[in-house]
N, CA, C and O atoms as CSV, one atom per row, in Angstrom:
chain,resi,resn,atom,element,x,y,z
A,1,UNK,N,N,41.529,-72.399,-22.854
A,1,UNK,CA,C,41.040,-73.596,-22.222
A,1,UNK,C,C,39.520,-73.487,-22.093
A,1,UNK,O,O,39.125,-72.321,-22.054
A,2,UNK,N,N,38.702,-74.304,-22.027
A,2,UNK,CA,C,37.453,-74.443,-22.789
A,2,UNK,C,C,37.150,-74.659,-21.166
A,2,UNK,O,O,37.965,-75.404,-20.623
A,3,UNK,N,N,35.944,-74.040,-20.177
A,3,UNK,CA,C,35.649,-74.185,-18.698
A,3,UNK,C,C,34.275,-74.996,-18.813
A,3,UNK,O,O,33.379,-74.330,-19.333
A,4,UNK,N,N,33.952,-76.187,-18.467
A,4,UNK,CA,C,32.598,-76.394,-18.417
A,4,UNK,C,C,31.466,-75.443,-17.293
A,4,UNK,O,O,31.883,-75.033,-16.209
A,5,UNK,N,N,30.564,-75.288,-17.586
A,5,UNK,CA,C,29.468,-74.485,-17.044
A,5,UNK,C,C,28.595,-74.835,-16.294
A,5,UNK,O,O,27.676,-74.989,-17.098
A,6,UNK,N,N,28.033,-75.177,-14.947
A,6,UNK,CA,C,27.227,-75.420,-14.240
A,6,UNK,C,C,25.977,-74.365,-14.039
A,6,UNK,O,O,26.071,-73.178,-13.724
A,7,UNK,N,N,24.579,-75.248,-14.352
A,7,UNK,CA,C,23.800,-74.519,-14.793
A,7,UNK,C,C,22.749,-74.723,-13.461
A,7,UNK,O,O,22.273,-75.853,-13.354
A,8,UNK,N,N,22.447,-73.947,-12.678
A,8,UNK,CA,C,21.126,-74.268,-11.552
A,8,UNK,C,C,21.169,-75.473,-11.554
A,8,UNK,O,O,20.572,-76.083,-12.441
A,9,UNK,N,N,22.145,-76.401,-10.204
A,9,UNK,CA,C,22.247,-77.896,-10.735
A,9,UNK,C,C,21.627,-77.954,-8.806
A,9,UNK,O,O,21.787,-76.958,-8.100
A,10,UNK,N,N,21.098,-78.985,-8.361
A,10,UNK,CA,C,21.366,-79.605,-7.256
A,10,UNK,C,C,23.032,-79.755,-6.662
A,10,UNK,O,O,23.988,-79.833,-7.433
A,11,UNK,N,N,23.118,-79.769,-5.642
A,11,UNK,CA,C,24.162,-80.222,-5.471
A,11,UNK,C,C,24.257,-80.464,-3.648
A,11,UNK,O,O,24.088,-79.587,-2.801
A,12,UNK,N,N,24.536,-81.731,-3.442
A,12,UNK,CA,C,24.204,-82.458,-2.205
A,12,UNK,C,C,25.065,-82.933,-1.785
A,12,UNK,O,O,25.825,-83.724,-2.344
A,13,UNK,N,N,25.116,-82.366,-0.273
A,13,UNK,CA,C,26.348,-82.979,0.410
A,13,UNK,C,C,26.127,-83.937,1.637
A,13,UNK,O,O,25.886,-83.581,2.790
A,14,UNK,N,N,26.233,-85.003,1.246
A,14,UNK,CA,C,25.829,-86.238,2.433
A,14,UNK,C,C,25.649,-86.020,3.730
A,14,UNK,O,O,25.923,-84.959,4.292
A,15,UNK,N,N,25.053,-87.280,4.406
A,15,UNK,CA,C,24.632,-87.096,5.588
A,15,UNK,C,C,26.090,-86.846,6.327
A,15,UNK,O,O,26.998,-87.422,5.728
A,16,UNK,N,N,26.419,-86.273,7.243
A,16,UNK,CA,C,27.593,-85.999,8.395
A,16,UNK,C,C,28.164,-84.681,7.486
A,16,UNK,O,O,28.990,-83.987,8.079
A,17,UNK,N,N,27.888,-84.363,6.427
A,17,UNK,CA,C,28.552,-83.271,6.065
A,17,UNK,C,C,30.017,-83.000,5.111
A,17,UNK,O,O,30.617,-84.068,4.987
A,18,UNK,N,N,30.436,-82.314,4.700
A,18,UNK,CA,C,31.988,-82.064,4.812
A,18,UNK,C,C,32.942,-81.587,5.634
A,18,UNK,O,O,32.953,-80.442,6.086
A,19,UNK,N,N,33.912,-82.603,5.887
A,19,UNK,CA,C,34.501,-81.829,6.757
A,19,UNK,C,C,36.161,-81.708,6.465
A,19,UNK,O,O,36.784,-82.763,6.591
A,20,UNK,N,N,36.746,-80.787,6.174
A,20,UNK,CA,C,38.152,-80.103,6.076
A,20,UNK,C,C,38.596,-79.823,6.945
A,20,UNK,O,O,38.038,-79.566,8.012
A,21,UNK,N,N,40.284,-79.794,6.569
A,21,UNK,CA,C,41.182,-79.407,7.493
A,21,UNK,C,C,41.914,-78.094,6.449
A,21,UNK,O,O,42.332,-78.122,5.291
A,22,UNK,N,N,41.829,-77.010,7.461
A,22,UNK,CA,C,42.408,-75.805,7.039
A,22,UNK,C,C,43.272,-75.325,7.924
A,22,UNK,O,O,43.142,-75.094,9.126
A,23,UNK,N,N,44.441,-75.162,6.979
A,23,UNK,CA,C,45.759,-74.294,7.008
A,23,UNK,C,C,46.190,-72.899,7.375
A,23,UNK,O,O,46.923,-72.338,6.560
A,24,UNK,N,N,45.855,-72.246,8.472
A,24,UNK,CA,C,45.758,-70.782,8.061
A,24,UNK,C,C,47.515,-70.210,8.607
A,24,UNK,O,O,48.305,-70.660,9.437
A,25,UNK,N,N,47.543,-69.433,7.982
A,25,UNK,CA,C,48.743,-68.821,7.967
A,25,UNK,C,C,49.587,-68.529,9.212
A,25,UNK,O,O,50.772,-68.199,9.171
A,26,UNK,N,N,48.933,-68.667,10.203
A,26,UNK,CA,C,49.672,-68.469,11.471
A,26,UNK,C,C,49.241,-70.232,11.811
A,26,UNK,O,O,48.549,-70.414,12.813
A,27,UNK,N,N,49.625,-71.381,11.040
A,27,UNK,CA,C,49.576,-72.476,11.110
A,27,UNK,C,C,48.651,-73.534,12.275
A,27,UNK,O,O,48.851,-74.552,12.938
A,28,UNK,N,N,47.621,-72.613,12.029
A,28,UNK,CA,C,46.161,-73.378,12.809
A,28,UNK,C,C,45.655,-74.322,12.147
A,28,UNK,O,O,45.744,-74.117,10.936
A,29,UNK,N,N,45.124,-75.342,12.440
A,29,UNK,CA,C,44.380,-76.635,12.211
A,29,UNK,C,C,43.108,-75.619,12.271
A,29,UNK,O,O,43.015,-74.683,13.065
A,30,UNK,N,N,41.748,-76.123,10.882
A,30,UNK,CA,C,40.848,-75.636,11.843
A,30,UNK,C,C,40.129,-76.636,11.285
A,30,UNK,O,O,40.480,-77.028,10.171
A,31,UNK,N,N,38.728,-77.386,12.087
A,31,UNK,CA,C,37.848,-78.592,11.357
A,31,UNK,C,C,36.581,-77.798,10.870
A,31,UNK,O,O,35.765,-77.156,11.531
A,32,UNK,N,N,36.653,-78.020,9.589
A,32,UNK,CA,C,35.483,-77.311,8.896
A,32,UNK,C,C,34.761,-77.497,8.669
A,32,UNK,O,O,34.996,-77.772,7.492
A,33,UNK,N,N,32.863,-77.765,8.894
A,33,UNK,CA,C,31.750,-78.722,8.209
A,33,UNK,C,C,31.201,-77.779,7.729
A,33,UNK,O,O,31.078,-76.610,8.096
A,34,UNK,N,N,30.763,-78.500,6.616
A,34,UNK,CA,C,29.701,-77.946,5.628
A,34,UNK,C,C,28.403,-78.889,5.941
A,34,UNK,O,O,28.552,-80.107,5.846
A,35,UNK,N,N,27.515,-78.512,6.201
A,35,UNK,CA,C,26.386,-79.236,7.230
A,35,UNK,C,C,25.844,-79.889,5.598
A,35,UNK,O,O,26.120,-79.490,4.467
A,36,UNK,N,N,24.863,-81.187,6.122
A,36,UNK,CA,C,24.670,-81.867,5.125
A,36,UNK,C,C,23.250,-81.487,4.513
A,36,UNK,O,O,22.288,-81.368,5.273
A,37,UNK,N,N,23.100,-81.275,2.992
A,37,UNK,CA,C,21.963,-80.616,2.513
A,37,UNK,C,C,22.144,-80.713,1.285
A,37,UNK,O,O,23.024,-81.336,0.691
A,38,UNK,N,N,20.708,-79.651,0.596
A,38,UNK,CA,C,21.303,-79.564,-0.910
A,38,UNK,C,C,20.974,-78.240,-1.180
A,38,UNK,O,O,20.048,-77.559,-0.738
A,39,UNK,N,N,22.291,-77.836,-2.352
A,39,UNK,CA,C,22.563,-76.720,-2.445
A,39,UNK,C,C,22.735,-76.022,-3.728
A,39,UNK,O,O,23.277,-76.872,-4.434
A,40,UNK,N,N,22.593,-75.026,-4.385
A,40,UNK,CA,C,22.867,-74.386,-5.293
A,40,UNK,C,C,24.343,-73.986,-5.399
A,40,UNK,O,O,24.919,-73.510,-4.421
A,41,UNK,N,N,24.904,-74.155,-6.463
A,41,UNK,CA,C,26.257,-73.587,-6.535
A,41,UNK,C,C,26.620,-72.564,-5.767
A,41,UNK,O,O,27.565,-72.643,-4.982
A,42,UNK,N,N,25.681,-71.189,-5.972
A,42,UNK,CA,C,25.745,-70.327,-5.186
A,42,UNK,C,C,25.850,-70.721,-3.049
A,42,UNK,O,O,26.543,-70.335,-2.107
A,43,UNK,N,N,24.676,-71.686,-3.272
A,43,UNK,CA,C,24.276,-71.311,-1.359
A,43,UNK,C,C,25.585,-72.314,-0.968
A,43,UNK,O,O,26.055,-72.164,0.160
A,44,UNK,N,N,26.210,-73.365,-1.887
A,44,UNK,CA,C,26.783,-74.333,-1.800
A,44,UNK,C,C,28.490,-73.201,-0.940
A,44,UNK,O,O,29.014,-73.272,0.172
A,45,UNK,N,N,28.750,-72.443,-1.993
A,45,UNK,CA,C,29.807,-71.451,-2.199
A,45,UNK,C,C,29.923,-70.944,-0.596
A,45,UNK,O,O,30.760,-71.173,0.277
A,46,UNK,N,N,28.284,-69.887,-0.633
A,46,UNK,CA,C,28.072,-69.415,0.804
A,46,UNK,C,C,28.579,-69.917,1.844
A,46,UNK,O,O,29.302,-69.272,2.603
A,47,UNK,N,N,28.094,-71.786,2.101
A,47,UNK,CA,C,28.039,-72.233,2.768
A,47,UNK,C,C,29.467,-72.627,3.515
A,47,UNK,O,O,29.722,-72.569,4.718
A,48,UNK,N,N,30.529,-73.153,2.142
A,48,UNK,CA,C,31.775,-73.349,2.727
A,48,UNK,C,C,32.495,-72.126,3.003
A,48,UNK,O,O,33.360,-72.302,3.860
A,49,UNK,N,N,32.424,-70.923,2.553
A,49,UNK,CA,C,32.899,-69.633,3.046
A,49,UNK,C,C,32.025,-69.391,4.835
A,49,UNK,O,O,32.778,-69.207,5.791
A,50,UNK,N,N,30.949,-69.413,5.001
A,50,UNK,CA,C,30.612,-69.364,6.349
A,50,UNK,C,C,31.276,-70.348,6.987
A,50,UNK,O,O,31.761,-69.762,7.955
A,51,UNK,N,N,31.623,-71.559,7.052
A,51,UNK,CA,C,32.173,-72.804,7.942
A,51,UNK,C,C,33.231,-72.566,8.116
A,51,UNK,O,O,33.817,-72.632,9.197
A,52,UNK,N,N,33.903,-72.074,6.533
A,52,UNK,CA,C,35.834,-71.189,6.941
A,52,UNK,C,C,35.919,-70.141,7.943
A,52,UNK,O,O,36.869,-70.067,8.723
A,53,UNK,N,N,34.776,-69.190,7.933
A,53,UNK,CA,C,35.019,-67.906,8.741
A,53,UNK,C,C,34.494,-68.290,10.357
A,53,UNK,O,O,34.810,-67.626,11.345
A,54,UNK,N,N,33.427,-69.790,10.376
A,54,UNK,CA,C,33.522,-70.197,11.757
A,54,UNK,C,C,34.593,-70.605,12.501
A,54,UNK,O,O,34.942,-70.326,13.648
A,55,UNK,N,N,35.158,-71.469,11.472
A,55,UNK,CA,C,36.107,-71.673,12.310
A,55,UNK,C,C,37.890,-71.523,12.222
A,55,UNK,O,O,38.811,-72.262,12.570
A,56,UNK,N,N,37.816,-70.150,11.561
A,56,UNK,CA,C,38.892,-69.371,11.492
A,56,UNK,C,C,38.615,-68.141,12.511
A,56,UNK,O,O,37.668,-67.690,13.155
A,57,UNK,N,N,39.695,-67.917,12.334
A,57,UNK,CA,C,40.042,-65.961,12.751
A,57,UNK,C,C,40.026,-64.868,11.728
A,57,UNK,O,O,39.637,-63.723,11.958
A,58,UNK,N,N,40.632,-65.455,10.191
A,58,UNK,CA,C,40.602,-65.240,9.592
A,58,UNK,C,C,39.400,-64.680,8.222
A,58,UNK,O,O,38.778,-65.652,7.791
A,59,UNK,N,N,39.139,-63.775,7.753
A,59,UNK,CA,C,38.067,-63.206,7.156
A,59,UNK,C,C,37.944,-63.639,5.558
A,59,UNK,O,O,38.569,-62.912,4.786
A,60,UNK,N,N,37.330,-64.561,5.078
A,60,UNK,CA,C,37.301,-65.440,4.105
A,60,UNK,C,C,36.201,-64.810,3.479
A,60,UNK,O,O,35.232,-64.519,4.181
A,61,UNK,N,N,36.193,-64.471,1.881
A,61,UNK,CA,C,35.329,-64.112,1.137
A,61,UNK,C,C,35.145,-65.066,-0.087
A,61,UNK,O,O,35.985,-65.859,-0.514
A,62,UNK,N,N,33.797,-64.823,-0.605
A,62,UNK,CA,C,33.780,-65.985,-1.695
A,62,UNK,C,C,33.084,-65.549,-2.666
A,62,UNK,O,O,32.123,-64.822,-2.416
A,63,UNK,N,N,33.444,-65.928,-4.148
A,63,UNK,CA,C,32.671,-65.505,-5.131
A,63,UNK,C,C,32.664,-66.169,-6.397
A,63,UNK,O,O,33.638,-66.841,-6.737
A,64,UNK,N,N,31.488,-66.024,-7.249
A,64,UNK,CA,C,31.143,-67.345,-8.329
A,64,UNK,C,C,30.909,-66.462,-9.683
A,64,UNK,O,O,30.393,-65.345,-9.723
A,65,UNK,N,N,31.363,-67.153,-10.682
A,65,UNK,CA,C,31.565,-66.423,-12.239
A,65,UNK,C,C,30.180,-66.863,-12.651
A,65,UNK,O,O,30.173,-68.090,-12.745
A,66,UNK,N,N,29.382,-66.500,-12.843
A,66,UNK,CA,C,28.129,-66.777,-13.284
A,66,UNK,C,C,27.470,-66.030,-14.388
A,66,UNK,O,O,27.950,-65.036,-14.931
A,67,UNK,N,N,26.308,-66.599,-14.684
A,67,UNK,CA,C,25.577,-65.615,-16.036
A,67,UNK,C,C,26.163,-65.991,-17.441
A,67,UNK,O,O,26.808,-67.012,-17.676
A,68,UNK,N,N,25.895,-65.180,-18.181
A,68,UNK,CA,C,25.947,-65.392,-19.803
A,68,UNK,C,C,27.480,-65.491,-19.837
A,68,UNK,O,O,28.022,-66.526,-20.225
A,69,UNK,N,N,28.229,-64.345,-19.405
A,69,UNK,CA,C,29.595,-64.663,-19.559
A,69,UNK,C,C,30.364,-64.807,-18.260
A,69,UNK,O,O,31.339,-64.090,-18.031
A,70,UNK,N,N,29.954,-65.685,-17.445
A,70,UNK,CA,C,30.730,-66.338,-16.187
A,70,UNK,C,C,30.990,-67.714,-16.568
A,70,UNK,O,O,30.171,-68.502,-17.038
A,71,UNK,N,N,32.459,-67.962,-16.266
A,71,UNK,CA,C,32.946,-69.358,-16.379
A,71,UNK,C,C,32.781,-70.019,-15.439
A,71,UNK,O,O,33.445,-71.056,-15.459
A,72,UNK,N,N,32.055,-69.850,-14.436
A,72,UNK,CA,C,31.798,-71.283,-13.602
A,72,UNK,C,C,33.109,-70.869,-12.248
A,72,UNK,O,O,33.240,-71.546,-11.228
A,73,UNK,N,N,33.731,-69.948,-12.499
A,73,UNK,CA,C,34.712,-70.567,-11.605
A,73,UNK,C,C,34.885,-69.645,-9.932
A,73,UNK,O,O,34.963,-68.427,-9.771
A,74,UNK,N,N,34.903,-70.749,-8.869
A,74,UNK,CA,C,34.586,-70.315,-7.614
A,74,UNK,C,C,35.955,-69.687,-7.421
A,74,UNK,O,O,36.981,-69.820,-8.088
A,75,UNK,N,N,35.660,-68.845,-6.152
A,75,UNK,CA,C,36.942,-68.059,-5.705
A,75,UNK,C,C,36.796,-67.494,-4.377
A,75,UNK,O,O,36.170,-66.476,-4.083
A,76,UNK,N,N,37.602,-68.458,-3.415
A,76,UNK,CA,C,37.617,-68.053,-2.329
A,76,UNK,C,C,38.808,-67.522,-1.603
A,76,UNK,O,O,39.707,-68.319,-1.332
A,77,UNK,N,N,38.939,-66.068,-1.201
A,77,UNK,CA,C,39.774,-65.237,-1.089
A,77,UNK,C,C,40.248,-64.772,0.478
A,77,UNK,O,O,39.290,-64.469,1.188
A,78,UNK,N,N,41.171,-64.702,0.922
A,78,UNK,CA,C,41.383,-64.146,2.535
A,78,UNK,C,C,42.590,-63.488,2.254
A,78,UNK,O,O,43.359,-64.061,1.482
A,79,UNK,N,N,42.998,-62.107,2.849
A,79,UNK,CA,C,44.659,-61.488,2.686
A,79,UNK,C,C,45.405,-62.572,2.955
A,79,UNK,O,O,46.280,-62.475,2.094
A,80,UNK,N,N,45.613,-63.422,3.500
A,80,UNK,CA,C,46.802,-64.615,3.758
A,80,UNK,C,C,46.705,-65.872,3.009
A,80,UNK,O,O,45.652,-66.430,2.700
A,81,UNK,N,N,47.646,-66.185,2.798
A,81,UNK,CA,C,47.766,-67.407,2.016
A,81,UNK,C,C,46.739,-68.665,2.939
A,81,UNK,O,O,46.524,-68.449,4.132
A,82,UNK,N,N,46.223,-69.805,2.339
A,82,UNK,CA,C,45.526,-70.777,2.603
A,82,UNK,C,C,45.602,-71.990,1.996
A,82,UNK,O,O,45.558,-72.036,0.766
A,83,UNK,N,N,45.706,-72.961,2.631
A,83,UNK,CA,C,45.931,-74.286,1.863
A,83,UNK,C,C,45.110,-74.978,2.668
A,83,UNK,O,O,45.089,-74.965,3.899
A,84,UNK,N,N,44.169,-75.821,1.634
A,84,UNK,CA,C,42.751,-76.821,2.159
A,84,UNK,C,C,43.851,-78.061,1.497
A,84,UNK,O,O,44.257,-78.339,0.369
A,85,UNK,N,N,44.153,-78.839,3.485
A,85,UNK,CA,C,44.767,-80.373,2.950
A,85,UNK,C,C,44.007,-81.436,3.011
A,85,UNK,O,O,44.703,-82.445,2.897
A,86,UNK,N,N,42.836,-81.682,3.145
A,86,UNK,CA,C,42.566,-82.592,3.455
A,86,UNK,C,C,40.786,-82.398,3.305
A,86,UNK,O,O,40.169,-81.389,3.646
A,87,UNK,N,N,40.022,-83.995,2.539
A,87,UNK,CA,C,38.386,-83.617,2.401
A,87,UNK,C,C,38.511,-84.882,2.186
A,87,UNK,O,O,39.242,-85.562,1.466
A,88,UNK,N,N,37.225,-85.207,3.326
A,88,UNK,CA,C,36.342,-86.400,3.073
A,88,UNK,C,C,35.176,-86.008,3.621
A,88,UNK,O,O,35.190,-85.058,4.404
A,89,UNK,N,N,33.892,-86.711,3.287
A,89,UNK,CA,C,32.788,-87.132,4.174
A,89,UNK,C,C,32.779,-87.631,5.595
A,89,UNK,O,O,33.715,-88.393,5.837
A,90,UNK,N,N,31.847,-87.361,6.732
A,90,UNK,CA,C,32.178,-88.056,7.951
A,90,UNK,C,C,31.136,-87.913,8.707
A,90,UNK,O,O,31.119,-88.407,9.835
């Protein structure tokens, strides 16, 4: 499967932010913002991994395939299962 590549792009997240609802395994609601700015894939990555670990218990790590032979693809990791239901702007 052929991955498109994001290259040092802008990337801007509106005024009020993002905000999610996360699932964590001992079945907590948690409201997540990603404060509104602009961001590098990378600080972008950072950013929603810090907002998970605010407002979890849970220890959320994150990491990006980058360089000559990185496919682009994000990966955000915690020992427990996680399910993100829900994203809008607000």
């Amino acid at each position: 499967m052929t991955v498109a590549r994001l290259e040092s792009q802008a990337l801007i997240v509106p005024t009020g932010g993002w905000v999610f609802d996360l699932l964590d395994d001992d079945g907590n609601h948690a409201g997540v913002t990603v404060a509104a700015g602009t961001y590098s894939p990378t600080t972008l990555l950072a950013a929603v991994v810090a907002a998970m670990n605010a407002a979890s218990a849970e220890d959320y790590t994150g990491s990006l395939s980058v360089g000559e032979a990185g496919d682009g693809t994000a990966t955000i990791a915690t020992a427990r299962p996680i399910q993100i239901l829900a994203s809008s702007a607000r």
